[in-house]
N, C-alpha and C positions, 0 to 999 in steps of 0.2 A: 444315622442321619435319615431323616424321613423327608418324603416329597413335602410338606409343610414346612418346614425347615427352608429346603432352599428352596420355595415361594416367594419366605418371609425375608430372605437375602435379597431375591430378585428385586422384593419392593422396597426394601429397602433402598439398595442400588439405585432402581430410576426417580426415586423420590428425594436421594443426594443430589442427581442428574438436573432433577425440575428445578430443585432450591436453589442451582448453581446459575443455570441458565436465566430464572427469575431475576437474582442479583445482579448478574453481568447487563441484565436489561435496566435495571434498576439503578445500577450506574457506582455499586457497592466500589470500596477501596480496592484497590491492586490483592494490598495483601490480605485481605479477608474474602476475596474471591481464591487467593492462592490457597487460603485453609480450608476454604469449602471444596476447592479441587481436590488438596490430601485428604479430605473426609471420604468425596466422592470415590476414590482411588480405592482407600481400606475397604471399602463396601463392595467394590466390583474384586480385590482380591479375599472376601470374607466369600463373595458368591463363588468365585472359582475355587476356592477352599472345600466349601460345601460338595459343589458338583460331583467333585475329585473325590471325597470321601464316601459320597452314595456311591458311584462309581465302582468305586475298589470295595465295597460294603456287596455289592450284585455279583462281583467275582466272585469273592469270595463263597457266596453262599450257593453259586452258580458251582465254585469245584468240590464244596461237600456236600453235594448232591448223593445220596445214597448211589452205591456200585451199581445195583439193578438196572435203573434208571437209566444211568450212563451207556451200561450195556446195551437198554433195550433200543439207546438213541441209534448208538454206534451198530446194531441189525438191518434199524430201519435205512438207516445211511445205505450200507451195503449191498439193502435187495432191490434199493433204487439204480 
């Protein structure tokens, strides 16, 4: 997952959000305001999908960190 990735969720997301709110002002039916809300919905859990994946993508590459490294963290920690 790359930061572009979920940008392209984010606008995604508030651009569900814009379409939504435009309609509701625009006076759209019940239930095609209801489908634009499950669209808007999929989209904010498509960005929390994303998030959560870069997320756990940074650990990861955070705990195979060469030993060195780790060591030299875990020095610096100590002589503080």
């Amino acid at each position: 997952m790359t930061p572009a990735e979920i940008e392209y969720a984010n606008k995604r997301m508030k651009q569900k959000w814009y379409d939504l709110a435009m309609a509701e002002q625009q006076g759209v039916s019940t239930p095609t305001l209801e489908r634009m809300y499950n669209a808007y919905m999929l989209a904010v859990d498509e960005y929390n999908r994303c998030c959560a994946v870069y997320q756990q993508e940074k650990l990861q590459e955070a705990d195979s960190a060469p030993s060195h490294i780790a060591q030299q963290k875990h020095r610096r920690r100590r002589a503080s």
